[in-house]
C-alpha positions in Angstrom: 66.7 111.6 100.9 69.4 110.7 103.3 69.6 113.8 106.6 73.1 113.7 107.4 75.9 113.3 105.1 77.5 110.0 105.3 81.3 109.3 105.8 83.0 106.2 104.6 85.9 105.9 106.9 88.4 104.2 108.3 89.9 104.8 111.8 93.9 104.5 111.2 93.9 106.2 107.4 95.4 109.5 107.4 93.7 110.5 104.7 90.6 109.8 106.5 91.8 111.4 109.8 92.5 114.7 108.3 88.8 114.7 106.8 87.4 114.1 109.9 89.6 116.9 111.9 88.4 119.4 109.4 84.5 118.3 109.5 84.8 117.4 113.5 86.0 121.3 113.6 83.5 122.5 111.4 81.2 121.0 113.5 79.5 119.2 110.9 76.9 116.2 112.1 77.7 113.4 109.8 76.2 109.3 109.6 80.0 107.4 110.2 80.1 104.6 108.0 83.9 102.5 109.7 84.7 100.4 106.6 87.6 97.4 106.6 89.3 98.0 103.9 90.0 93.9 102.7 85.9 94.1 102.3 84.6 97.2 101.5 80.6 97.7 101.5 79.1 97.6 98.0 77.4 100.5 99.2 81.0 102.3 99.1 82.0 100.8 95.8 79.0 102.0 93.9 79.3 105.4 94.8 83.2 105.7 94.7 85.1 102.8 92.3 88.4 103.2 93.4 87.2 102.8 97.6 89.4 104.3 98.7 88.8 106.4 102.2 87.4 108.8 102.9 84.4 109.6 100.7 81.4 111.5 101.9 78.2 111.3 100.3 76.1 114.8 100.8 72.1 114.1 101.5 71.7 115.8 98.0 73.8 113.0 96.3 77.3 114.8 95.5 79.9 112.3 96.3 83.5 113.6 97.7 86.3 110.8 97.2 89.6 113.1 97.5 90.7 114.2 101.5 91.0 117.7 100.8 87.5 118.2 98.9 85.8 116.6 102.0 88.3 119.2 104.1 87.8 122.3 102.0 84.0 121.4 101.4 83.8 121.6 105.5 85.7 124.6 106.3 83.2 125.9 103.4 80.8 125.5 105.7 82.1 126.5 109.1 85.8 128.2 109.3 85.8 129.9 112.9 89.6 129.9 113.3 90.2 130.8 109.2 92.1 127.7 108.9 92.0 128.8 104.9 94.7 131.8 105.4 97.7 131.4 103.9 96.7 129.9 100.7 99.7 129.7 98.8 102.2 128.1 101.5 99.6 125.9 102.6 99.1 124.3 98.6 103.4 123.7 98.4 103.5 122.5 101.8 100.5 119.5 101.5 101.9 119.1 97.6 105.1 118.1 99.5 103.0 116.0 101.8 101.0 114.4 99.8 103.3 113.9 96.6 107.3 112.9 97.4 106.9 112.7 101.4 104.2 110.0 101.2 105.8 108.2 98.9 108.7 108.2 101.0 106.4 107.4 104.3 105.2 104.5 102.6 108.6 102.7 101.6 110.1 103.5 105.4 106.8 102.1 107.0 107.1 99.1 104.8 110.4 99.0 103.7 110.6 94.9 103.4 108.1 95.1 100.3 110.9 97.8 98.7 114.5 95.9 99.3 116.0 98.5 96.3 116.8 100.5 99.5 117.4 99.7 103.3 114.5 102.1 105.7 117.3 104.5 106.4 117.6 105.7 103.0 113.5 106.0 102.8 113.4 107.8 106.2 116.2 110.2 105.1 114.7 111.0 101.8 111.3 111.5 104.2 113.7 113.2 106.6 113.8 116.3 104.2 110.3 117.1 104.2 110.8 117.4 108.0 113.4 119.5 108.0 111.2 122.4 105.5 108.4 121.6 108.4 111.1 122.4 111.3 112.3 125.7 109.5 108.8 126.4 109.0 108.2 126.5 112.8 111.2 128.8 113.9 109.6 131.3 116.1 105.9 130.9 115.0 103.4 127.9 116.6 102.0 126.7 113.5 103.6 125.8 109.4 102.5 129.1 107.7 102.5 131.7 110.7 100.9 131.7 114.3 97.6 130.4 113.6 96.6 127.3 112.6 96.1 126.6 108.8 94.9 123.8 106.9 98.5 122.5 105.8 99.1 121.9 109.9 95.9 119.5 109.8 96.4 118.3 106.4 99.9 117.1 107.6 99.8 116.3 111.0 98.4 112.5 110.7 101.2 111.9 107.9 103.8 113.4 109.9 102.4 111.0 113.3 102.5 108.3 111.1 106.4 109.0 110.0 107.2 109.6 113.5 105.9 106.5 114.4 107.9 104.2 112.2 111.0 104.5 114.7 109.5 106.4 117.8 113.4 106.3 118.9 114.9 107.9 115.9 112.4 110.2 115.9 112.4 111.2 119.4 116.6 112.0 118.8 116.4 113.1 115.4 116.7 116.9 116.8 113.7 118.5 115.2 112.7 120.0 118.3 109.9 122.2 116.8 108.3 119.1 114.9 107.8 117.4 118.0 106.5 120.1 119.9 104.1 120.5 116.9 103.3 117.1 116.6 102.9 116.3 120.3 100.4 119.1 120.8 98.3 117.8 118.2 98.3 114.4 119.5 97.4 115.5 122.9 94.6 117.5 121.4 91.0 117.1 122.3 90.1 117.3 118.5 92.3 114.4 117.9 90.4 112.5 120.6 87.2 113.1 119.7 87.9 111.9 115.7 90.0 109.1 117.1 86.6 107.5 118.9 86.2 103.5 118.2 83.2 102.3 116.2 82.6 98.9 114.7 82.5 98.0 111.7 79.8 99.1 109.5 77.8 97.2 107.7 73.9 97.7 105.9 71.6 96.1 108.7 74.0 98.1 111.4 72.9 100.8 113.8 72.8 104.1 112.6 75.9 105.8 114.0 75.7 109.3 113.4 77.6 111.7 115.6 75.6 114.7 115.7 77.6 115.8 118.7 79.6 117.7 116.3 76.9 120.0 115.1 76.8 123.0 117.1 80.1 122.2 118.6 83.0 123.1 116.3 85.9 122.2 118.3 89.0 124.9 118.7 92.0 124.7 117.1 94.8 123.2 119.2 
């Protein structure tokens, strides 16, 4: 039997960065497995058919595909700033996130494949979603009060990756309080330590397991 639970991952994915904030936090040891997605391990496809990232495979066989099961599956674990308050507003918010706003995100990132619209219209249907976030954050640090939640870390890598698109319109857009929110986790020392650099995995590779998180949960930002 396998000792560490393994991670399929890959580096850029938000859905894969948000799994690895929540078990990096938890301070969960896992064995990293950094797949390329145009030729994915068999090793991933027989465990998870549709390969997509993340997926963690617990020593006693259980297989989690879906970002937020890997997420809520960690903070089951380990939860030392109670990043599961606010249940309610956190399940609308990443609904938002992970339903219209992504779909959105992904026709402004690569608007060229979707010529129905030019990227403007994309980013201002997208634009919406920030604007609930910025009214969220009036007079409190974090989306569902003053302590960090799982909606803020379920959100945050979509949100960089949004802000990214056009750093310029982003940076005049005048959501003040997304920025702020956003820059603080990007400067963050969780961010850093799940945004390490491993090569590629592969079967005959070295073991990389990153036990440094065990014992270590790192604090919210």
């Amino acid at each position: 039997m396998q000792s560490l639970p393994i991670l399929y991952s890959f580096r850029r994915c938000p859905y894969a960065m948000r799994a690895r904030l929540a078990l990096a936090y938890a301070g969960i040891a896992v064995e990293l497995r950094e797949v390329a997605l145009k030729n994915k391990p068999p090793e991933l496809l027989a465990i998870s058919p549709k390969a997509t990232v993340p997926v963690l495979q617990l020593p006693e066989g259980q297989v989690l595909s879906e970002s937020l099961d890997i997420m809520h599956w960690a903070l089951a674990q380990h939860d030392p700033d109670h990043w599961r308050q606010h249940p309610e507003p956190t399940q609308v918010l990443i609904a938002w996130n992970d339903g219209d706003f992504k779909h959105q995100l992904d026709r402004y990132k690569y608007a060229d494949r979707f010529p129905q619209h030019p990227a403007s219209h994309y980013r201002q249907q997208g634009a919406l979603f920030l604007a609930k976030l910025e009214h969220c954050l009036v007079g409190q640090a974090y989306l569902c009060g003053n302590h960090c939640s799982l909606a803020d870390v379920a959100i945050f890598p979509f949100i960089r990756q949004f802000a990214a698109v056009d750093a310029n319109w982003f940076g005049l857009s005048g959501y003040s309080g997304v920025q702020a929110w956003l820059a603080k986790w990007v400067d963050s020392g969780l961010f850093a330590k799940i945004m390490q650099k491993y090569p590629i995995w592969h079967l005959d590779s070295e073991v990389i397991g990153l036990p440094e998180w065990q014992f270590t949960p790192q604090k919210t930002v």
